[in-house]
Biotite code that builds the C-alpha atoms (Angstrom):
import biotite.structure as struc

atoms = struc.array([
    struc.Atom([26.337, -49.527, 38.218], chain_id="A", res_id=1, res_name="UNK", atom_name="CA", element="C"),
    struc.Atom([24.889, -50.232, 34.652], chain_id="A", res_id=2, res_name="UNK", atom_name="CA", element="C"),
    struc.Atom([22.075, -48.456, 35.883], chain_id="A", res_id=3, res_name="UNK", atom_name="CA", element="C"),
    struc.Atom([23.409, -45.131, 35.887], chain_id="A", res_id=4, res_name="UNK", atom_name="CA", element="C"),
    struc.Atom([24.424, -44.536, 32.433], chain_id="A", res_id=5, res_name="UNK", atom_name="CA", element="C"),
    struc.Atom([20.931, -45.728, 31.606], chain_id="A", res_id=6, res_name="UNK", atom_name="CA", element="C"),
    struc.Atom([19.417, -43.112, 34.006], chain_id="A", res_id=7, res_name="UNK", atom_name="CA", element="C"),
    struc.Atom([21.488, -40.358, 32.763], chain_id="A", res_id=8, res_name="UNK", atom_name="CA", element="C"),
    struc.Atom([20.393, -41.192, 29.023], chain_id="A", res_id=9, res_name="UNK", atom_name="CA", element="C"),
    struc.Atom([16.802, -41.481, 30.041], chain_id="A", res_id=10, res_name="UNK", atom_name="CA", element="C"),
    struc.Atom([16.832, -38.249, 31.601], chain_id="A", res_id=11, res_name="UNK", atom_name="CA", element="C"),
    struc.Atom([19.559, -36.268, 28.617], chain_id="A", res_id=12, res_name="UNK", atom_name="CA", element="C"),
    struc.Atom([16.470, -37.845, 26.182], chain_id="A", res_id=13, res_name="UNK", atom_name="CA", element="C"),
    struc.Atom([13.199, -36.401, 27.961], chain_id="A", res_id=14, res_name="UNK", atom_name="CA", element="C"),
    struc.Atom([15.353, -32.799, 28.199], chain_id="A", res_id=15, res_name="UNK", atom_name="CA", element="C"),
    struc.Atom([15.866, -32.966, 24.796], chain_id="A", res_id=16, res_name="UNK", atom_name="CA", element="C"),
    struc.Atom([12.000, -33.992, 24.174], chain_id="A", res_id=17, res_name="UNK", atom_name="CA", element="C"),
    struc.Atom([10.480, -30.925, 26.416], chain_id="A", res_id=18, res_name="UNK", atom_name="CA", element="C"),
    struc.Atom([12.769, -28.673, 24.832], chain_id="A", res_id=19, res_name="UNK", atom_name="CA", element="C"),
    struc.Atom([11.794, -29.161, 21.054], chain_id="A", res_id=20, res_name="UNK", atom_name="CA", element="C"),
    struc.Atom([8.669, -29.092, 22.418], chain_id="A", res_id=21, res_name="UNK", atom_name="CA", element="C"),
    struc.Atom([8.908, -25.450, 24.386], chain_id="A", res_id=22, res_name="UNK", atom_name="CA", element="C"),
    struc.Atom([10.750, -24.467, 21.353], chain_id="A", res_id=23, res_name="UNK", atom_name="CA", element="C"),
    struc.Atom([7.902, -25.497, 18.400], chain_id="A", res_id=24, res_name="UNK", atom_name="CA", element="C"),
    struc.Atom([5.741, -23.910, 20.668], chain_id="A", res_id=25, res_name="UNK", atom_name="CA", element="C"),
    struc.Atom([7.717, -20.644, 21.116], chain_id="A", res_id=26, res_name="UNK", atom_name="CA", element="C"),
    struc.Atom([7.314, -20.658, 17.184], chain_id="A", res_id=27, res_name="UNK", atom_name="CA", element="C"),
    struc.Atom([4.030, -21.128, 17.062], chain_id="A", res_id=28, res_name="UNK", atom_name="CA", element="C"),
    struc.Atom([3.175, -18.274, 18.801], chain_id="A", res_id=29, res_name="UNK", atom_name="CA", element="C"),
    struc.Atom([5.663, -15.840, 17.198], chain_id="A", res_id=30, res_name="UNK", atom_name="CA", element="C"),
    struc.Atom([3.941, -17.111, 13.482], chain_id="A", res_id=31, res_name="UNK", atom_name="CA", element="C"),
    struc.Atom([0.028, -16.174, 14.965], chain_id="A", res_id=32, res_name="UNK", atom_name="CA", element="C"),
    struc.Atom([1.816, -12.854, 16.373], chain_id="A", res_id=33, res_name="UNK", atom_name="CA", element="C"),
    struc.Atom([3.747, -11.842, 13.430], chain_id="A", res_id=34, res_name="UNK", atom_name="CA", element="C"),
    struc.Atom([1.599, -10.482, 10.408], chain_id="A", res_id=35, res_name="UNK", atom_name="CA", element="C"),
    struc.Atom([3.095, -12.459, 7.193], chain_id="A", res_id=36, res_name="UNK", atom_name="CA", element="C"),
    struc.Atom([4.466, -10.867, 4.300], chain_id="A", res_id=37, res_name="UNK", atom_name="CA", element="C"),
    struc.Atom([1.037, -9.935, 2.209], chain_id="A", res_id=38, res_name="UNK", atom_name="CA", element="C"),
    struc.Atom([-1.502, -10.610, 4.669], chain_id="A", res_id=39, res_name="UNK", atom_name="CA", element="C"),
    struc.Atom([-4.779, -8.377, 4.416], chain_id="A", res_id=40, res_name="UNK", atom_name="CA", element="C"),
    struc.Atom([-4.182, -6.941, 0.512], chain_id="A", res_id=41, res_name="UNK", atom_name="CA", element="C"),
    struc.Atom([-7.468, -6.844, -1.127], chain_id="A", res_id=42, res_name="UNK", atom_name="CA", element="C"),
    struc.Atom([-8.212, -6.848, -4.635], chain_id="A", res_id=43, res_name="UNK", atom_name="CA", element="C"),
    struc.Atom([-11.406, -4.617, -5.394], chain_id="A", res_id=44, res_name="UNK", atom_name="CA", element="C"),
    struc.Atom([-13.067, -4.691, -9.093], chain_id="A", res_id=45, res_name="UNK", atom_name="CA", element="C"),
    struc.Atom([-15.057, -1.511, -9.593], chain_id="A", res_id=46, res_name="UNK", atom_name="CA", element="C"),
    struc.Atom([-17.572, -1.183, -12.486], chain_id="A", res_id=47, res_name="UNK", atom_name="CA", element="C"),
    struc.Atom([-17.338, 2.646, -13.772], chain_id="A", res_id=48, res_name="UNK", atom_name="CA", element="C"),
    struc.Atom([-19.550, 4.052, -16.276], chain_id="A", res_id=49, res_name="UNK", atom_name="CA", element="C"),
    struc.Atom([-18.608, 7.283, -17.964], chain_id="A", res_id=50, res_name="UNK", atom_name="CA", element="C"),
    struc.Atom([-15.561, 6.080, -19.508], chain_id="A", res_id=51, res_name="UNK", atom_name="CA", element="C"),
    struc.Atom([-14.837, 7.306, -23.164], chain_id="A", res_id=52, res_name="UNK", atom_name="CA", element="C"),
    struc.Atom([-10.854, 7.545, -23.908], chain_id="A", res_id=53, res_name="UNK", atom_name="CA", element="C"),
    struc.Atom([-7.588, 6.448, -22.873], chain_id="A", res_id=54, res_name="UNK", atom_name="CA", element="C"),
    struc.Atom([-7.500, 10.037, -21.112], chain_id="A", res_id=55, res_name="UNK", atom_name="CA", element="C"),
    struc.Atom([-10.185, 9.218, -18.934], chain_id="A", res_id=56, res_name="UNK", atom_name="CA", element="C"),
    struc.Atom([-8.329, 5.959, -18.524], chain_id="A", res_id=57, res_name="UNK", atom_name="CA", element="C"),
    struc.Atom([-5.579, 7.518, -17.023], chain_id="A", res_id=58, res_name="UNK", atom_name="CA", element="C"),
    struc.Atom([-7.582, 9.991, -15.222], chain_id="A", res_id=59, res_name="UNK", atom_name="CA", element="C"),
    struc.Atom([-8.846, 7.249, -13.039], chain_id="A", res_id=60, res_name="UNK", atom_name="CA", element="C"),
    struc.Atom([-5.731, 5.334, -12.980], chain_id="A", res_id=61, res_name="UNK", atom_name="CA", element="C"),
    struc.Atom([-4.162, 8.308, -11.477], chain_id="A", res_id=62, res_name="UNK", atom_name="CA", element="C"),
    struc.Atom([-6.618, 9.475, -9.053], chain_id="A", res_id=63, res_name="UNK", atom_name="CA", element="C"),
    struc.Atom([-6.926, 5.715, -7.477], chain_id="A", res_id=64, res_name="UNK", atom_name="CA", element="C"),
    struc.Atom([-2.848, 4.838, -7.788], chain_id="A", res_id=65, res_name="UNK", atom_name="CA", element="C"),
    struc.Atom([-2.102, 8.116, -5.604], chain_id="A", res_id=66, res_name="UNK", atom_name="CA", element="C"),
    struc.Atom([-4.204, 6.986, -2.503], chain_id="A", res_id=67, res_name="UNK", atom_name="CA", element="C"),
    struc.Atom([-2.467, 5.628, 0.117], chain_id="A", res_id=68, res_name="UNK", atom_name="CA", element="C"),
    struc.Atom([-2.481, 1.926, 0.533], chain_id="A", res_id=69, res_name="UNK", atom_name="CA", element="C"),
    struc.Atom([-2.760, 1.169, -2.986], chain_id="A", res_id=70, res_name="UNK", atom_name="CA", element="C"),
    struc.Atom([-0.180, -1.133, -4.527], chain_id="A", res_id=71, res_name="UNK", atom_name="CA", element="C"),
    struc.Atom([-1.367, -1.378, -8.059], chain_id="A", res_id=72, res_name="UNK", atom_name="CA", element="C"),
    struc.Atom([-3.962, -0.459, -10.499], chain_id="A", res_id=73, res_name="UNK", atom_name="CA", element="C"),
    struc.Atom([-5.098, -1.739, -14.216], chain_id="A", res_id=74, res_name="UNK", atom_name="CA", element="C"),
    struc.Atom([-8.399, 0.321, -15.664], chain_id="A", res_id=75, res_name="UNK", atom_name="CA", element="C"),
    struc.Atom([-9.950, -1.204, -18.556], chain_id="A", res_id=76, res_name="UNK", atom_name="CA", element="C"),
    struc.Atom([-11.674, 0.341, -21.131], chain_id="A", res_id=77, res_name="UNK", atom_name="CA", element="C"),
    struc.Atom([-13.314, -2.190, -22.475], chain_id="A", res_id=78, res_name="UNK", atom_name="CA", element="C"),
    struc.Atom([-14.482, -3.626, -19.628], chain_id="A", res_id=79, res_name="UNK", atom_name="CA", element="C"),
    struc.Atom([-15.280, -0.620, -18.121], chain_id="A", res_id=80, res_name="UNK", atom_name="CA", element="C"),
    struc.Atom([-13.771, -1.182, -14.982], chain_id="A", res_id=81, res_name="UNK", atom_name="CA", element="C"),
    struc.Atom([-10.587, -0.801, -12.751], chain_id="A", res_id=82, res_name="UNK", atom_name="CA", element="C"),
    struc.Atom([-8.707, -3.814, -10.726], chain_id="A", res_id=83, res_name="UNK", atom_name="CA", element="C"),
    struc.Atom([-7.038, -2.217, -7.123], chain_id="A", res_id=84, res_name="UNK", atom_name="CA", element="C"),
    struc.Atom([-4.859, -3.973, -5.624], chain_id="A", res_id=85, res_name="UNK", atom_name="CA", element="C"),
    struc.Atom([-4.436, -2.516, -1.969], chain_id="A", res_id=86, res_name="UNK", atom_name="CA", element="C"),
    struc.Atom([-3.779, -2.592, 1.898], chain_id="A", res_id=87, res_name="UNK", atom_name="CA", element="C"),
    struc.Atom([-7.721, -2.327, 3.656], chain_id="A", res_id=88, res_name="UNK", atom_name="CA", element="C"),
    struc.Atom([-5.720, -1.535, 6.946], chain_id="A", res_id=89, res_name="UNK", atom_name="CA", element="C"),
    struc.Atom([-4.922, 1.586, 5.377], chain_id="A", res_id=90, res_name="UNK", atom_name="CA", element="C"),
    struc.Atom([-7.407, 2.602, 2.342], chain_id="A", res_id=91, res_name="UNK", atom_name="CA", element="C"),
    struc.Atom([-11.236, 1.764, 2.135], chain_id="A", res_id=92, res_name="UNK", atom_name="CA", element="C"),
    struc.Atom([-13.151, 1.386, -0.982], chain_id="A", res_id=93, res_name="UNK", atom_name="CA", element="C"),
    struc.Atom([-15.210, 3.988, 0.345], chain_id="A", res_id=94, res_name="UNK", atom_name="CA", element="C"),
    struc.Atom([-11.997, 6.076, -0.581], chain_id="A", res_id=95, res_name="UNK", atom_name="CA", element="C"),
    struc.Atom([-11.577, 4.552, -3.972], chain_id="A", res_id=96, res_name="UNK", atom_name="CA", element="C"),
    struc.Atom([-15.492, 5.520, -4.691], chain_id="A", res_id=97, res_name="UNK", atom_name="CA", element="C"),
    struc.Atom([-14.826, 9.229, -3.378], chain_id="A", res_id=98, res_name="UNK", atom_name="CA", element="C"),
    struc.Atom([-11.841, 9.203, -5.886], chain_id="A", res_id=99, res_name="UNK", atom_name="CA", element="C"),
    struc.Atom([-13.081, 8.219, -9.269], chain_id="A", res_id=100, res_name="UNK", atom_name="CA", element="C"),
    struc.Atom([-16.660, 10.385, -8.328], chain_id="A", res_id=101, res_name="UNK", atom_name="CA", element="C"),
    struc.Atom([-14.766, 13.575, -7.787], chain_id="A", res_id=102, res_name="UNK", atom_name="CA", element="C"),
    struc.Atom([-13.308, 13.134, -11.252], chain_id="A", res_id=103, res_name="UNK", atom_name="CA", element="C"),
    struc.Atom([-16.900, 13.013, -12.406], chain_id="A", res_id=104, res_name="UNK", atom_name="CA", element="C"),
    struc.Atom([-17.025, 8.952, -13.218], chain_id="A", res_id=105, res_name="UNK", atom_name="CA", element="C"),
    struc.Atom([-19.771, 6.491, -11.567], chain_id="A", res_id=106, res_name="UNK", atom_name="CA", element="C"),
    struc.Atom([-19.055, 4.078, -9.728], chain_id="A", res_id=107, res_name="UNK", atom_name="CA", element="C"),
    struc.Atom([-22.068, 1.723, -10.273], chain_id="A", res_id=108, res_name="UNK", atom_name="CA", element="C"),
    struc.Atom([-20.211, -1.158, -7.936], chain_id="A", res_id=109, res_name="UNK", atom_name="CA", element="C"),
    struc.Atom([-17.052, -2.227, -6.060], chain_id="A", res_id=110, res_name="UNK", atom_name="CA", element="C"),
    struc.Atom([-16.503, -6.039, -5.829], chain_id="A", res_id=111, res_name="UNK", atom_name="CA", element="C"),
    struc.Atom([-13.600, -7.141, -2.557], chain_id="A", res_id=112, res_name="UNK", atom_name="CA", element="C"),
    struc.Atom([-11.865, -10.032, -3.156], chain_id="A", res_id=113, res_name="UNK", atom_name="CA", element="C"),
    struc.Atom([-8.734, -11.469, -0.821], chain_id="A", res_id=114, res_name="UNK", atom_name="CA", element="C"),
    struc.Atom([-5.662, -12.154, -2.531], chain_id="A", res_id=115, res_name="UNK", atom_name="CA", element="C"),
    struc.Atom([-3.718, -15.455, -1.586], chain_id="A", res_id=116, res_name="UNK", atom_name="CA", element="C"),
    struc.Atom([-0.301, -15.435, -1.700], chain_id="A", res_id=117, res_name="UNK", atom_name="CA", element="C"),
    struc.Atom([-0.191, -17.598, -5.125], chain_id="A", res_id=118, res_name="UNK", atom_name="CA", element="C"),
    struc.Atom([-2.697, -14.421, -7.019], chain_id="A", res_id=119, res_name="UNK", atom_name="CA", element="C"),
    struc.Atom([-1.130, -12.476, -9.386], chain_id="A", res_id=120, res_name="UNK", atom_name="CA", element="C"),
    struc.Atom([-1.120, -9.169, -9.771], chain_id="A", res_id=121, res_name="UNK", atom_name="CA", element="C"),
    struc.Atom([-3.615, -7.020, -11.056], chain_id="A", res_id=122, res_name="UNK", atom_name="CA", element="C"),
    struc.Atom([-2.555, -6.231, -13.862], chain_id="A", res_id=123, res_name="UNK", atom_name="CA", element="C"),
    struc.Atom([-1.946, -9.974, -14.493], chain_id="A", res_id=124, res_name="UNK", atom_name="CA", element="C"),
    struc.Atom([-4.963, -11.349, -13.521], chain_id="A", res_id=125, res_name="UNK", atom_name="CA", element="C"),
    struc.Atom([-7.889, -12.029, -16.702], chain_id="A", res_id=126, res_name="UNK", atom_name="CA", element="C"),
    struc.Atom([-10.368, -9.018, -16.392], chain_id="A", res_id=127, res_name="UNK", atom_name="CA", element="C"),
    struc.Atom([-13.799, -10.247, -15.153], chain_id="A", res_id=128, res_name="UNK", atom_name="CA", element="C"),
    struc.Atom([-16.880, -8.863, -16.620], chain_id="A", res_id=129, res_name="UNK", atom_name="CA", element="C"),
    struc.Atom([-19.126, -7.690, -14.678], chain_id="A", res_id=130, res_name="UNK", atom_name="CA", element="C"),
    struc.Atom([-22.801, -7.803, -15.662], chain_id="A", res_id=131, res_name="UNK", atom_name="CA", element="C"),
])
Protein backbone atom coordinates (compact mmCIF):
# COMPACT_ATOMS: atom_id res chain seq x y z
CA UNK A 1 0.00 0.00 0.00
CA UNK A 2 2.90 2.49 0.85
CA UNK A 3 4.06 1.61 -2.39
CA UNK A 4 1.66 3.36 -4.39
CA UNK A 5 1.97 6.85 -3.35
CA UNK A 6 5.66 6.30 -3.95
CA UNK A 7 4.95 5.05 -7.53
CA UNK A 8 2.66 7.80 -8.34
CA UNK A 9 5.38 10.45 -7.15
CA UNK A 10 8.07 8.68 -9.06
CA UNK A 11 6.18 8.76 -12.10
CA UNK A 12 4.33 12.82 -11.44
CA UNK A 13 8.48 13.58 -11.05
CA UNK A 14 9.93 11.98 -14.42
CA UNK A 15 6.65 13.83 -16.29
CA UNK A 16 7.65 16.83 -14.91
CA UNK A 17 11.51 16.10 -15.89
CA UNK A 18 10.69 15.19 -19.79
CA UNK A 19 8.55 18.05 -19.98
CA UNK A 20 11.06 20.92 -19.00
CA UNK A 21 13.08 19.10 -21.06
CA UNK A 22 10.69 19.05 -24.44
CA UNK A 23 9.99 22.52 -23.42
CA UNK A 24 13.93 24.03 -23.20
CA UNK A 25 14.21 22.31 -26.25
CA UNK A 26 11.12 23.79 -28.00
CA UNK A 27 13.03 27.12 -27.07
CA UNK A 28 15.99 26.32 -28.34
CA UNK A 29 14.90 25.89 -31.58
CA UNK A 30 12.53 28.90 -31.81
CA UNK A 31 15.94 31.20 -30.60
CA UNK A 32 18.24 29.50 -33.80
CA UNK A 33 14.90 30.13 -35.97
CA UNK A 34 14.08 33.55 -34.94
CA UNK A 35 16.55 36.33 -36.28
CA UNK A 36 17.35 38.57 -32.99
CA UNK A 37 16.75 42.08 -32.74
CA UNK A 38 20.08 43.59 -34.65
CA UNK A 39 21.47 40.61 -36.12
CA UNK A 40 23.43 41.13 -39.54
CA UNK A 41 23.93 45.30 -39.27
CA UNK A 42 27.28 46.07 -40.57
CA UNK A 43 29.30 48.97 -39.94
CA UNK A 44 31.40 49.95 -43.17
CA UNK A 45 34.28 52.78 -42.90
CA UNK A 46 34.90 54.21 -46.35
CA UNK A 47 38.02 56.34 -47.07
CA UNK A 48 36.86 59.21 -49.68
CA UNK A 49 39.15 61.55 -51.23
CA UNK A 50 37.79 64.65 -52.87
CA UNK A 51 36.34 66.11 -49.89
CA UNK A 52 36.73 69.99 -49.46
CA UNK A 53 33.62 71.58 -47.39
CA UNK A 54 30.92 70.89 -45.12
CA UNK A 55 28.75 70.96 -48.48
CA UNK A 56 30.43 68.14 -49.82
CA UNK A 57 29.99 66.73 -46.35
CA UNK A 58 26.50 66.69 -46.63
CA UNK A 59 26.49 65.80 -50.18
CA UNK A 60 27.73 62.41 -49.24
CA UNK A 61 25.85 62.17 -46.11
CA UNK A 62 22.80 62.51 -48.13
CA UNK A 63 23.42 60.40 -51.04
CA UNK A 64 24.50 57.29 -48.61
CA UNK A 65 21.58 58.04 -45.72
CA UNK A 66 18.82 57.75 -48.61
CA UNK A 67 19.76 54.10 -49.67
CA UNK A 68 17.80 51.59 -48.43
CA UNK A 69 19.08 49.58 -45.57
CA UNK A 70 21.01 52.25 -44.09
CA UNK A 71 20.37 53.11 -40.46
CA UNK A 72 22.86 55.83 -39.85
CA UNK A 73 25.64 57.81 -41.23
CA UNK A 74 28.56 60.24 -39.71
CA UNK A 75 31.08 61.72 -42.66
CA UNK A 76 34.12 63.23 -41.39
CA UNK A 77 35.98 65.79 -42.79
CA UNK A 78 38.86 65.49 -41.20
CA UNK A 79 39.25 62.13 -41.46
CA UNK A 80 38.15 61.98 -44.73
CA UNK A 81 35.86 59.32 -44.40
CA UNK A 82 32.17 58.22 -43.71
CA UNK A 83 30.97 55.51 -40.89
CA UNK A 84 27.53 53.44 -42.36
CA UNK A 85 25.80 51.82 -40.25
CA UNK A 86 23.42 49.37 -42.26
CA UNK A 87 21.36 46.11 -42.97
CA UNK A 88 23.83 43.86 -45.72
CA UNK A 89 20.55 41.77 -46.28
CA UNK A 90 19.30 44.69 -47.94
CA UNK A 91 22.19 47.26 -49.17
CA UNK A 92 25.78 46.26 -50.40
CA UNK A 93 28.76 48.40 -50.18
CA UNK A 94 28.93 47.97 -53.72
CA UNK A 95 25.83 50.38 -53.49
CA UNK A 96 27.42 52.74 -51.07
CA UNK A 97 30.59 52.97 -53.66
CA UNK A 98 28.07 53.62 -56.69
CA UNK A 99 26.60 56.42 -54.41
CA UNK A 100 29.37 58.67 -53.28
CA UNK A 101 31.13 58.05 -57.15
CA UNK A 102 28.10 59.40 -58.91
CA UNK A 103 28.44 62.53 -56.80
CA UNK A 104 31.94 62.72 -58.22
CA UNK A 105 33.94 61.60 -54.77
CA UNK A 106 36.51 58.49 -54.67
CA UNK A 107 36.12 55.97 -52.88
CA UNK A 108 39.75 54.76 -52.37
CA UNK A 109 38.39 51.83 -49.76
CA UNK A 110 35.43 50.39 -47.81
CA UNK A 111 36.36 48.62 -44.51
CA UNK A 112 33.06 45.89 -43.07
CA UNK A 113 32.98 45.49 -39.67
CA UNK A 114 30.00 43.48 -37.57
CA UNK A 115 28.39 45.32 -34.94
CA UNK A 116 27.68 43.44 -31.55
CA UNK A 117 24.88 44.27 -29.77
CA UNK A 118 26.99 46.31 -26.99
CA UNK A 119 28.60 48.85 -30.30
CA UNK A 120 27.49 52.10 -30.38
CA UNK A 121 26.36 53.91 -32.94
CA UNK A 122 28.11 55.45 -35.59
CA UNK A 123 28.04 58.47 -34.87
CA UNK A 124 29.24 57.49 -31.36
CA UNK A 125 31.89 55.39 -32.08
CA UNK A 126 35.86 57.24 -32.12
CA UNK A 127 36.63 57.79 -35.91
CA UNK A 128 39.46 55.44 -37.04
CA UNK A 129 42.07 56.68 -39.32
CA UNK A 130 42.71 55.03 -41.99
CA UNK A 131 46.20 55.06 -43.50
Amino acid sequence: MKKIPILLIMLLFIAACNNAGTEAAKEEAAEKKAPKGKQGIEVAVISISGMHCDACVTTINNALSGLEGVEGTKVSLEYEQAKVKFDPSKVSTDAFKAAIEDKGYVVDSIQVMEMSDQAAKPEEQPSPQVE
